[in-house]
N, C-alpha and C positions, 0 to 999 in steps of 0.2 A: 387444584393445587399442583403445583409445579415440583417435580422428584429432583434429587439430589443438590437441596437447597438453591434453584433458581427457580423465577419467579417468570409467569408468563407475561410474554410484552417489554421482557429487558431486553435490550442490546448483549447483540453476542458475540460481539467484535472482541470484547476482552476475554475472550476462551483459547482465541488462537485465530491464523490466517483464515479470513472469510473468505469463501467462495461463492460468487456470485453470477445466477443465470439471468438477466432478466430484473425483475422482481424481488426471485427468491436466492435467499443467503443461505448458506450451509458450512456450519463450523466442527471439522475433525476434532477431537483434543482427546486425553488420555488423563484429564484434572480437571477434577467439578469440586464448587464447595464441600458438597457430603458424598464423597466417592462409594464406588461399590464393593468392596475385594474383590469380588472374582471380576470383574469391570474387563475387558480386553481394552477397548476405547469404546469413546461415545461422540454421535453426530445430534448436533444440531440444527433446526429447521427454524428458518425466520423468514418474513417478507418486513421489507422496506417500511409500511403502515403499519403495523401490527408487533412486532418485536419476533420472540421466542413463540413457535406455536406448536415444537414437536422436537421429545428428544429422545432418540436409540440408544440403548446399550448394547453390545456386542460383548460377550463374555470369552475368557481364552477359550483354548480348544478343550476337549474332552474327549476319551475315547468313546466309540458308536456305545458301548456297553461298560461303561465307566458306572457304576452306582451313584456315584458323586454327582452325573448328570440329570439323577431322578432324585434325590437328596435335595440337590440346589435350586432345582425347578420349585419343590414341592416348600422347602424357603421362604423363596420369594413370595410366590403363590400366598402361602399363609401369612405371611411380613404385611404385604400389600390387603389382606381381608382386616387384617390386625389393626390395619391405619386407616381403616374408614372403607376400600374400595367394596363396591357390592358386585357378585358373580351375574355376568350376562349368557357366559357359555363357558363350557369344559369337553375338550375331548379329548380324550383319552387312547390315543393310535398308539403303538408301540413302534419305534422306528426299525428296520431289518437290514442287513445289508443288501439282500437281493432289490426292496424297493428301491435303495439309492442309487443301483446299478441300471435301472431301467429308467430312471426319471432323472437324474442327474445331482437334484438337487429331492430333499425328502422331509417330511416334519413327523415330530412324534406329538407327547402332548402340546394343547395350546389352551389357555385360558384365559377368557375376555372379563374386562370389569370397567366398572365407572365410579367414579366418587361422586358427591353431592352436588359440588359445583362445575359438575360436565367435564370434568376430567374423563376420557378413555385411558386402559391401558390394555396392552394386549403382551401376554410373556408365552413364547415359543421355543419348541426344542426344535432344532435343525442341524440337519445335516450338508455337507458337500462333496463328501466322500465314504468309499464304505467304512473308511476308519476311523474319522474324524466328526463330530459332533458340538453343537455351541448353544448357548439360551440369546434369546434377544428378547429385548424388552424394550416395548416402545408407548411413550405417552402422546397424548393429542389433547391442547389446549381445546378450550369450549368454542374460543372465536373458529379454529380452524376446520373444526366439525358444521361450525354454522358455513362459512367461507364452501368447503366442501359439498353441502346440500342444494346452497345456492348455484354454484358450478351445474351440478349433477341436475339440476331445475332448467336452466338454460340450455344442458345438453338435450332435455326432454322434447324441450320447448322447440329446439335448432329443428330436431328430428322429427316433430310435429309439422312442423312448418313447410320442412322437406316430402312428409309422405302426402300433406295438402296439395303441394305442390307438382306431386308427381299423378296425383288423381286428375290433378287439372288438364292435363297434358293427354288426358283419354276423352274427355268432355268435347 
């Protein structure tokens, strides 16, 4: 099931200016049927075959040690168990300003889930500065997960092929 009232495999031309690589579409907008409050904007992910198959939240900012940021993670977190999603994983990191100074970029908690019909969702604390902090939240249709396995099967396979190939070459 598809979060803030869209539905996987629509058109996402009417969100806003599609941008298009290739294959794949990706629509900015800051307006969904069932918005989020804290919502900064949200991206959409589509391919030409298949519709809608992935949509990000990006939440405003937060300060690194805002309460509000462990509040709203924890929210969602329970909103999303509340609608059906079952937990795959929880971690539990505290973010610091020293890590975000050596890495650039730093996460605090993250928590994986899936609903019944192969929905993924993954809600993450992040940072990109020592001062600044944000939640994302990102869904992945069923197709896109199958689409993604298939990829990651072919890559297997490419590099299968390749290391036969390079045995050959000693023979």
């Amino acid at each position: 099931m598809a979060p803030f009232g869209l539905d996987w495999g629509e058109d996402v031309s009417q969100y806003g200016e599609v941008k298009r690589q290739g294959d794949e579409l990706r629509v900015e907008t800051h307006a969904l049927p069932k918005p989020l409050s804290l919502a900064n904007d949200y991206e959409l992910y589509a391919d030409t075959q298949h519709g809608l198959l992935k949509v990000t939240m990006v939440s405003y900012k937060y300060g690194l040690y805002d309460d509000n940021l462990n509040e709203d993670f924890n929210f969602i977190k329970q909103s999303l168990i509340d609608s059906g999603y079952q937990t795959t994983e929880f971690i539990a990191n505290k973010m610091n300003s020293y890590q975000c100074v050596l890495q650039g970029t730093c996460s605090g908690k993250r928590w994986y889930g899936y609903m019944e019909d192969g929905t993924n969702v993954s809600l993450e604390q992040l940072a990109k500065t020592r001062q600044d902090a944000y939640l994302k939240l990102t869904f992945k249709a069923p197709k896109l997960l199958q689409i993604e396995a298939e990829r990651e099967d072919l890559k297997q396979l490419k590099q299968q092929d390749k290391m036969n190939s390079d045995r050959l070459a000693f023979d």
